[in-house]
N, C-alpha and C positions, 0 to 999 in steps of 0.2 A: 562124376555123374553126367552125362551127356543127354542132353533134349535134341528132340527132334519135331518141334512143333510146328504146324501150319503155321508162315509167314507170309506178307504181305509189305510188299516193298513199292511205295510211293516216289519215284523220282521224277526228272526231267529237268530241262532247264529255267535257270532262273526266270522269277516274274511271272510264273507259269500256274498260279495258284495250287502249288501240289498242298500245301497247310490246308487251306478249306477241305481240297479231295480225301486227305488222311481223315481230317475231323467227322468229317461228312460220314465213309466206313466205319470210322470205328464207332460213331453215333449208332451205326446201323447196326454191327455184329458184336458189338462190346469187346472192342479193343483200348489200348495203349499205346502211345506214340513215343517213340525211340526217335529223338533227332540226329539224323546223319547233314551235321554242318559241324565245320573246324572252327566255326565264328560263334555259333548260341551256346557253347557250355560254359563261355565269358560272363562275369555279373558285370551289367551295366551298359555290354555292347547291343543293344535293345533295338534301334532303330534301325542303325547303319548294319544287322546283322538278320534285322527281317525277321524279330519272333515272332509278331504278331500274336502275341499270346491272350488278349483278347478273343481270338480266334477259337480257342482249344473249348473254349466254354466248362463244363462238368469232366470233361476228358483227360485225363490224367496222361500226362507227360514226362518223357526220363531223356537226361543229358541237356538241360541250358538249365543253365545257372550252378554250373558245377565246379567252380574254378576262379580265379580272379585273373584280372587281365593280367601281363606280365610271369603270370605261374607256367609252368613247363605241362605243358598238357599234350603230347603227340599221339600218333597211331596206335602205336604200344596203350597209350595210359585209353586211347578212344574205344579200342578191340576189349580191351580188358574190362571195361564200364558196360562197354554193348553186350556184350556175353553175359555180363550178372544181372542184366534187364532184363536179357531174352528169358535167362533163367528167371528170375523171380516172376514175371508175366505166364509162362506157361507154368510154374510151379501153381499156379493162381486161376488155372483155368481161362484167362483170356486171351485174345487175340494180339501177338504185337504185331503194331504197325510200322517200318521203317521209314523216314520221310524224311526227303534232304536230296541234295543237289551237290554234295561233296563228294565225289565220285570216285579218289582215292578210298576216301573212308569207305563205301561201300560196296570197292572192288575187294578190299579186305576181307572182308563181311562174305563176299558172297564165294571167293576162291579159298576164302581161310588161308591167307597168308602165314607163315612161320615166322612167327617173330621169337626164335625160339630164347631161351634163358643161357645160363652159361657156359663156359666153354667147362669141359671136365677138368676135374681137377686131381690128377691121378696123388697126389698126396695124401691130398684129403680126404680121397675115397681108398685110402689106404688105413688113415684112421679111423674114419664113419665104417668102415668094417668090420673094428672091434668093437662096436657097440650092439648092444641090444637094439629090438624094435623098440620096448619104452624107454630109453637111452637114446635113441634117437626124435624120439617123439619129445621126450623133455628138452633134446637141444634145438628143437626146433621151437618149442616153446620160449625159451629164456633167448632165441633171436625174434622171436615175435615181429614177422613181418606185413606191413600194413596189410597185405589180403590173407592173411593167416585163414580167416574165417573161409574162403574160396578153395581151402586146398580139402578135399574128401579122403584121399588115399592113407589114412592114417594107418590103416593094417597090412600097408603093403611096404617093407626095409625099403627096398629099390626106390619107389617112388621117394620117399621121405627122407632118404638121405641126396636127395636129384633138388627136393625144397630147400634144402638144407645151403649145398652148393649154390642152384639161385640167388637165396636169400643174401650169400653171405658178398655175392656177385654184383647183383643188380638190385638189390633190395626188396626183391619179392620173391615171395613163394612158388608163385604159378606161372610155368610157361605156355604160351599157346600155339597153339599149332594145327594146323592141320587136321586135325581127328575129331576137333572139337562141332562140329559138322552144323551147328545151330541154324544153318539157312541151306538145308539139304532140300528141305521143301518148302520153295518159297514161290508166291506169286509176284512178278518184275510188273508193275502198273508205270508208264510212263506217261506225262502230259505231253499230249501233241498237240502245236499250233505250227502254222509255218512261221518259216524265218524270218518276214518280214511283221508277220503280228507280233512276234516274239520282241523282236527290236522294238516298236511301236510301245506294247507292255513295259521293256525296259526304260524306255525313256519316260514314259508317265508316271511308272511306280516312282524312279530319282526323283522328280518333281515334285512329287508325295511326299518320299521322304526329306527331301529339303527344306519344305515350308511346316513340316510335321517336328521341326528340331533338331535335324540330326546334328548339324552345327554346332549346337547347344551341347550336344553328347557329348561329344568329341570334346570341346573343349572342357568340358565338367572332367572327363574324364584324366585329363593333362594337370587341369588347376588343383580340381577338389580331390581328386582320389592317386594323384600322384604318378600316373602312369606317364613316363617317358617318351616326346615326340618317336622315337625312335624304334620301340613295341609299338608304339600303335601304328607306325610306316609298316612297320612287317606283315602286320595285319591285312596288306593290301587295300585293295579297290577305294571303298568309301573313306578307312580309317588312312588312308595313305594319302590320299587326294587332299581330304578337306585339313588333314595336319599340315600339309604343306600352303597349302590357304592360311592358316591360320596361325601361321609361324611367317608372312607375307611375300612367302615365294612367287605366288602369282595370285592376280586379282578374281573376284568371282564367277567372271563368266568361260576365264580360262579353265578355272577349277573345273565348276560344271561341265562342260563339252568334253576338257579330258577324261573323266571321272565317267563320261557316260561313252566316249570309244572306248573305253578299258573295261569297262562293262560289260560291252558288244563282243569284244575280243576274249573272255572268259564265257562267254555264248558259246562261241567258235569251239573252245576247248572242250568246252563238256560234250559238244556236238562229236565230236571228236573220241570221246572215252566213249560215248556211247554206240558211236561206231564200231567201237573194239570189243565191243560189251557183245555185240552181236557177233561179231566175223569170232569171238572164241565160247558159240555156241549160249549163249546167257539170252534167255527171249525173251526177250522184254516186246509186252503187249500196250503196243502205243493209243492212247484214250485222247481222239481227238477231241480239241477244247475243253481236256478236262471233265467229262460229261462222266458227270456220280452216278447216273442210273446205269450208263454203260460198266462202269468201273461196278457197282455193285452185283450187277450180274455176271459181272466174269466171277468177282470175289465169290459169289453162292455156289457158283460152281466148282470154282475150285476148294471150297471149304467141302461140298460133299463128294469130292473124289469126281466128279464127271469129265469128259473129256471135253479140253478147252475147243474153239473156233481158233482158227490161224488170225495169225496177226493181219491187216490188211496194210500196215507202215512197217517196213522196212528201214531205217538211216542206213546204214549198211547200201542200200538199194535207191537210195532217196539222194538225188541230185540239185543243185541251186541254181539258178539262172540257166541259159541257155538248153544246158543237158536235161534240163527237166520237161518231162512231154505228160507228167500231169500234177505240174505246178505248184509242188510242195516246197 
């Protein structure tokens, strides 16, 4: 079953208030928020991952708190959870809203990457031959794979003996790919500040979150819940820094300053992907400072089919220092 529902894609770079601007629309046109971050579907990574779930208010929320730290959660398991949002949100008549600053995850999302299932198995599909369609359907049954429920194509042999294989592969049912086309029609909303506000916001949000606990996380998270210095180093930025703080690699103001260049330097990167986002055609309509009545009237527009205004921000086209002759 394939949806093709009006979407609505919240990103930009960190510190950049996109949580308020998601909340703020979907307040407005009765939407749901789909988090695109590789850090908030962790329980407990709260601070140092920026839910700010205060935020969301009455607004109903999918993907943080989906998982425990140290559990294997990757792109695969992120594509596969987004997909059965998008589905159950439009099955449900409302608006989802995508919002997140993980830019892998929602280059995914938006080119439909193939992560496809497994490789053929000319054996096997030498015996799944001689079975019946309900011969097939019962041995897909007694493999009963965790998204069992996600797989539709039960009256079609081909498909069901393709679950079958998967399942017996990779452990699921459903492969994705390409066709499944869920952000065919989407609106790309990005927060625009310049780079220099953006840095400014970074350094003040850490400072926020320093004296807000995140220290306290972090270590709760090591003592009380048993997560290993070493998962949570992988975790980067925050969970990497303040672990090695707190295993007394270095003192705290080294922590801080490096924790907040490595910050700046994952600025750079997303700057970066979002570069690419444009030069491979994906237009993303840049809302400076965030501005919810701008973003909401591109949003009405694009809900009733009207033809959008060009973007007036370009990254793509947008230079820093010197090159820049109007000072973004």
């Amino acid at each position: 079953m394939n949806f093709f529902p009006k979407t609505i894609i919240v990103t930009g770079p960190t510190a950049t208030g996109k949580t308020a601007l998601a909340v703020a629309l979907a307040e407005r046109f009765g939407g749901e928020i789909i988090s695109v971050d590789s850090r908030q579907v962790f329980r407990g990574m709260d601070i140092g991952s920026g839910k700010d779930l205060a935020e969301y208010g009455k607004v109903p929320y999918h993907l943080i708190d989906v998982a425990d730290p140290g559990e294997a959660y990757d792109l695969y398991s992120f594509v596969r959870d987004a997909r059965s949002a998008l589905v159950d949100i439009a099955e449900r008549r409302k608006l989802p809203i995508l919002c997140g600053g993980s830019v892998l995850y929602l280059d995914a999302l938006l080119k439909g990457y193939k992560l496809e299932g497994a490789k053929p198995d000319m054996e096997l599909r030498t015996k799944l031959d001689e079975l019946s369609l309900a011969e097939l359907n019962s041995r897909l049954d007694e493999l009963s794979p965790p998204d069992l429920a996600e797989f539709k194509d039960r009256d079609n042999p081909l498909r069901v003996r393709r679950a079958i294989e998967n399942t017996l592969s990779t452990g699921r049912a459903v492969s994705l790919n390409s066709e499944d086309g869920l952000l065919a029609n989407a609106l790309v909303l990005g927060v625009y500040y310049p780079r220099k506000t953006v840095h400014e916001r970074v350094e003040k949000r850490l400072d926020a979150r320093l004296q807000a606990g995140m220290i306290d996380e972090i270590r709760d998270l090591h003592e009380k819940q048993n997560v290993p210095w070493a998962v949570l180093e992988r975790y980067g930025l925050e969970y990497r820094h303040v672990s090695e703080y707190l295993q007394g690699k270095c003192d705290y103001a080294l922590m801080r300053n490096t924790l907040l260049y490595s910050i700046r330097k994952f600025v750079k990167r997303q700057d970066i992907w979002f570069r690419k986002l444009e030069r491979e055609n994906v237009d993303i309509h840049w809302v400076e400072n965030g501005c919810v009545e701008t973003a909401a009237a591109l949003t009405e527009k694009f809900l009733k089919g009207d033809p959008l205004p060009p973007g007036s921000i370009k990254l793509s086209e947008t230079f820093y220092g010197t090159q820049s002759s109007k000072n973004h």
